[in-house]
N, C-alpha and C positions, 0 to 999 in steps of 0.2 A: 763200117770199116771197109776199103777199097785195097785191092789185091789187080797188081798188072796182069792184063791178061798175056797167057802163058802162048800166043798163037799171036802175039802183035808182034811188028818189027824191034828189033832191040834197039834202045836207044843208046849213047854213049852215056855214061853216067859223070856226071859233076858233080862240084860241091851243093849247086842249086838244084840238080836231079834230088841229091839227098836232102837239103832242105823241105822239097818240096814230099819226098816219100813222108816225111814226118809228120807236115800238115794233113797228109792224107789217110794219116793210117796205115801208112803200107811199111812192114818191116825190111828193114834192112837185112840182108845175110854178105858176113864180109868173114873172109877165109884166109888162112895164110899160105904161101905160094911159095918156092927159091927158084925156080928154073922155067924156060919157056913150057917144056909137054906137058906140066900140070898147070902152069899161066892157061893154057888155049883149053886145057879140058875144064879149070874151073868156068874160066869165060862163055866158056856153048852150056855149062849147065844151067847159068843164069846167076852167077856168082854177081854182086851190083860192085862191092870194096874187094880188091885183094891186098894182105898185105904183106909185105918182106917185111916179115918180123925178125927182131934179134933173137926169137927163141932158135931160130937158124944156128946160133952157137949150142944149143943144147941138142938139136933133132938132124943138124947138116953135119955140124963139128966133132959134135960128140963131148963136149965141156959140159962143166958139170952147171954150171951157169949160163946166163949171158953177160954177164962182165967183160969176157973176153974180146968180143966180136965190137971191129973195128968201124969205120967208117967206108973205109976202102970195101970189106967185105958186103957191108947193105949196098953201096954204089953198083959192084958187080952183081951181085942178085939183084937188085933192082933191072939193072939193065937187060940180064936174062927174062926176065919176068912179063918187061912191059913188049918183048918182042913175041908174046904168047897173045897179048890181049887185045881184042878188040872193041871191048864196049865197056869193062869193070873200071872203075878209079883204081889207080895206082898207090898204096898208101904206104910210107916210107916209115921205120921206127928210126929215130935217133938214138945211137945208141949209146954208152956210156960216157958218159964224160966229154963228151960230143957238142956240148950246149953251156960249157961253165959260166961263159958273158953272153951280151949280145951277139958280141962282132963275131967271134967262133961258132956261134949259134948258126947267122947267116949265111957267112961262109959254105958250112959241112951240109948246111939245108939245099945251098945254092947247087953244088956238087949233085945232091942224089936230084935235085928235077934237072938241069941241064945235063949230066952224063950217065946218070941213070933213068930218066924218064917219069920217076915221082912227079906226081901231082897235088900231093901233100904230102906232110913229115907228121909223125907223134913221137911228142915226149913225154917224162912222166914226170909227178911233180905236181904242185898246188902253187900255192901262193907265192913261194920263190921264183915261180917261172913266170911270175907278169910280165916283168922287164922283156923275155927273152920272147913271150910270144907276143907281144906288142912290139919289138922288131923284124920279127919273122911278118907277122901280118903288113910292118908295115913297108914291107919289100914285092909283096904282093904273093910270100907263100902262105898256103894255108895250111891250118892248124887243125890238131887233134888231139886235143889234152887228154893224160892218162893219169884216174884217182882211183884210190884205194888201194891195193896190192900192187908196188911199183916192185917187179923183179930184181931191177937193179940196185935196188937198197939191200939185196939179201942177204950181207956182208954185215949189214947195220940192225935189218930185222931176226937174224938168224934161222928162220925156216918162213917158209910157203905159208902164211897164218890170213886169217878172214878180216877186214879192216872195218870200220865203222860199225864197232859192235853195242860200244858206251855212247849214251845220250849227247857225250861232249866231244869225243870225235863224229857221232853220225852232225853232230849241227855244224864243224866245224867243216867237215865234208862237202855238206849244201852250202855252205859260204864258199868253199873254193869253188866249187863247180858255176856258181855265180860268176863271182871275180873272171873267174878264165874266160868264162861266157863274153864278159862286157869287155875285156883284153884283145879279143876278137877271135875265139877260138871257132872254128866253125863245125867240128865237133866233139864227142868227151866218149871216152871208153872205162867204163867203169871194173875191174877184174876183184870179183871174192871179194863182193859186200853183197851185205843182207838184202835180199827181197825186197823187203817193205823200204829200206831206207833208197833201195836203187829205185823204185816207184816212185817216191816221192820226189825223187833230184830230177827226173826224166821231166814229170809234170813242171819242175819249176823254171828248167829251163827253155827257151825255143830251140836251141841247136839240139840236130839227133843223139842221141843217148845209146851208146851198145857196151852190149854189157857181154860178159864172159864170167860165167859165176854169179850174175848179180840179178838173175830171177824171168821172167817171162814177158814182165811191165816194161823193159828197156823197149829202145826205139829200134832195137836189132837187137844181130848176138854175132861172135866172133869165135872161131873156135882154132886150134892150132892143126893144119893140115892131117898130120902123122896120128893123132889123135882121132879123127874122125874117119881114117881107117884103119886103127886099132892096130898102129904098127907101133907106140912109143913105148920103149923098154920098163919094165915094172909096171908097180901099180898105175891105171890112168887117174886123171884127175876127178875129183868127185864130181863136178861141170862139165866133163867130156861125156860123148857119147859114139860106140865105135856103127858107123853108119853101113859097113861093109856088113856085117850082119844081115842076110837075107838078101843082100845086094850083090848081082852076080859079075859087078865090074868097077873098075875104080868109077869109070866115067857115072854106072848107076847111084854107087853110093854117095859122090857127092851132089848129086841133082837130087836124092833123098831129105840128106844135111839141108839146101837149098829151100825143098819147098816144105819140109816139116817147121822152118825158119818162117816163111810165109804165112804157112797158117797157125803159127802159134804154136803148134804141137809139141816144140823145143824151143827152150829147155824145160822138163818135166820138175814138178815138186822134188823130187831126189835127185837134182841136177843145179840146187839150190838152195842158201845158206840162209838160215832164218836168225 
């Protein structure tokens, strides 16, 4: 296993940067961002993905969801965001209702890389989403397909619950994550699946693997900003971990998050759903 060294020039990170982190062994650590002063402080800690996530409606807005948060809203955080960064990927969530067809898919995708500076979009979603990321890929944006705990269902799911627990969704699981794969995803974020089942889906595909909840074996891990300095209201999530602990500065604890990411050290057995 190969770990960049921490004293080499930074490189700008791609979709092929991350491919190639994966062939190597080397973990990904991808963060979430809203505004330029934590875009440039996660970027100098060594941050590779940031992303404008829609949890932005729960930790920026203050909703009790992400349902709410528009397209216009990820465009401008985006646009804040990428005016922090100089070498992390920019990684865009589409958010609700954002992606219904193709043509609305490409559209709102088009928007966050030309006005917001995205370099990729994530959506959530399995099998329904071939069409949309077989157009998106085929415009020349890239893809990050999002399985198991898809947020935006939470209307439908009724609470924050662990996914691919039963032998017939974890297989049905590895079939999406396949399908998306050959659709031309170029990468998958797995959120609150098991361990073992996110182990196995990692191994089976070649695009990077980052999980959030989904065990140690992912090709990275992804965590929500506010969370990893132990600022989000109530209980945290059983998958977070507050990194400001023992850390005497924002900028130390997330260079913490960062390289506990690197070497494995995170996410620990009680940071993960068996």
């Amino acid at each position: 296993m190969t770990y960049a060294n921490p004293d080499a020039p930074r490189r700008k990170v791609t979709v092929r940067t991350l491919h190639a982190m994966k062939q190597a062994a080397e973990p990904i650590a991808m963060l979430t961002a809203y505004d330029a002063s934590f875009a440039r402080v996660e970027d100098q800690a060594g941050v590779d993905v940031v992303l404008v996530g829609d949890s932005l409606g729960m930790v920026i807005q203050g909703h009790a969801t992400t349902v709410p948060v528009s397209v216009d809203d990820i465009v401008y955080h985006c646009a804040a965001v990428s005016r922090g960064l100089d070498h992390a990927l920019l990684l865009a969530d589409m958010p609700f209702l954002s992606y219904r067809n193709e043509e609305q898919a490409v559209l709102n995708a088009g928007r966050m890389l030309q006005q917001g500076g995205a370099q990729m979009v994530k959506l959530e979603g399995g099998v329904a989403q071939i069409g949309v990321v077989e157009a998106l890929v085929g415009q020349g944006i890239p893809v990050c397909a999002h399985l198991g705990l898809k947020p935006q269902s939470i209307n439908k799911l009724g609470a924050y619950l662990v996914q691919g627990r039963d032998s017939e969704a974890a297989d049905q699981m590895l079939r999406e994550a396949r399908q998306l794969e050959g659709a031309g995803a170029d990468l998958l974020l797995l959120e609150c699946v098991p361990a073992i089942l996110a182990a196995e889906i990692t191994k089976a595909v070649a695009i990077p693997v980052i999980g959030i909840g989904a065990g140690v074996k992912c090709d990275g891990q992804v965590l929500v900003l506010q969370d990893v300095l132990g600022i989000t209201p109530g209980k945290p999530p059983k998958f977070s971990r507050n990194f400001m602990l023992g850390a005497d500065s924002i900028a130390a604890a997330i260079t913490a998050y960062v390289q506990a990411v690197k070497l494995r050290q995170f996410p620990k057995p009680e940071h993960q759903f068996e």
